[in-house]
C-alpha positions, 0 to 999 in steps of 0.5 A: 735338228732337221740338217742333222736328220737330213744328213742321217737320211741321206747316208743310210738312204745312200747305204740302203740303196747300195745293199739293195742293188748289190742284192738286185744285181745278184738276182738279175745275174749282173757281173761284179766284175766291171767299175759299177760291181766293183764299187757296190762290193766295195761299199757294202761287204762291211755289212754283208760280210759278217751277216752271211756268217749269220744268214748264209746264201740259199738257192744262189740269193744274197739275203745277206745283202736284202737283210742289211738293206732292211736292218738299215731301214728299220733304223731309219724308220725307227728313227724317224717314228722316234723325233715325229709327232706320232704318238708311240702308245704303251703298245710295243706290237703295234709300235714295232709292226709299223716301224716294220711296215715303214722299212717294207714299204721304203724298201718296195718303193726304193727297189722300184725307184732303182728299177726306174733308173736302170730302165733310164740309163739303159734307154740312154745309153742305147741311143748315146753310148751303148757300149758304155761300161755302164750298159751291160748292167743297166740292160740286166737290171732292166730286162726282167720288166722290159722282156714282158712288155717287148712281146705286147709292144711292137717297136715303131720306127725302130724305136722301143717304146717299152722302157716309156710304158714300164717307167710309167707303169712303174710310177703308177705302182709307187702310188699304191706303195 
C-alpha cells in the first residue's frame, strides 16, 4: 500500500510540477521555444487544452495551467486525507476546506521549492556554462526575486551574493507555509 501511494505521489507531484512551471514560466515571460519550453508544453496541453475551453486566458495569464496544477492537487490531498488516520466527520464544509487548504498549501510550497531551483540552476550555470540552454529560463525565473535583493546587496569581488540571501529567505518562508 505505501509503494502504491508512493508511486501515486510522485506522478501527480511530477505532473503538478510541470502545470505549475508551464504557468510560472508564462508569468515570467520565458519563451517556450527552447528544449525546457518544449518539454513542459509537451507534457502538459493533455490538461491544459481543454480547461482553457473552460477557463480562457485573462490579462495574458495561463489560468488553464494554475487551475490543472490545483485540480491535480485537490486529488492528491483528497487521496491523502482519505487512507490517513484523520478522522473525516459528517461535516463535508469542513472536510472540503481542509482538502482545499491541503492542495493550497502544497501548491504555495511547490512554487517556492521551483523558485529555489531556478535561483540554483541560474547561480550554477552562470559560473559553468552561461550559455547553456537552460540559462536563459532559469534567469527569467529567478529574476523577479533577485532584482529586488541586487538593489540592496552590493556584489563583492565580482560575486552576486543575492541568489544565497534569496535561497535562504526562500527556505525561511517554507517554514511559515
Amino acid at each position: 500500500m505505501e509503494a502504491i501511494f508512493f508511486l501515486v505521489d510522485a506522478v501527480i507531484s511530477f505532473f503538478c510540477t510541470l502545470f505549475l512551471l508551464r504557468f510560472m514560466m508564462q508569468m515570467a515571460r520565458v519563451s517556450f521555444a527552447g528544449q525546457l519550453g518544449d518539454f513542459v508544453i509537451k507534457l502538459t496541453n493533455w490538461g491544459v487544452k481543454p480547461l482553457r475551453r473552460i477557463v480562457p486566458g485573462v490579462g495574458g495569464v495561463d489560468w488553464a495551467s494554475l487551475i490543472a496544477a490545483l485540480w491535480l492537487q485537490l486529488a492528491l490531498a483528497g487521496v491523502l486525507l482519505a487512507l490517513s488516520s484523520v478522522p473525516i466527520t459528517a461535516d463535508a464544509f469542513g472536510t472540503l476546506l481542509m482538502i482545499l487548504m491541503l492542495a493550497v498549501r502544497a501548491l504555495v510550497r511547490l512554487a517556492i521549492y521551483i523558485v529555489i531551483g531556478a535561483l540554483i540552476l541560474q547561480a550554477v550555470l552562470s559560473w559553468v556554462n552561461p550559455y547553456s540552454p537552460l540559462a536563459g529560463p532559469a534567469n527569467q525565473l529567478a529574476r523577479p526575486i533577485l532584482a529586488p535583493l541586487q538593489r540592496f546587496i552590493p556584489t563583492i569581488s565580482g560575486i552576486d551574493l543575492s541568489p544565497l540571501v534569496a535561497i535562504l529567505l526562500l527556505n525561511l518562508l517554507l517554514r511559515y507555509v
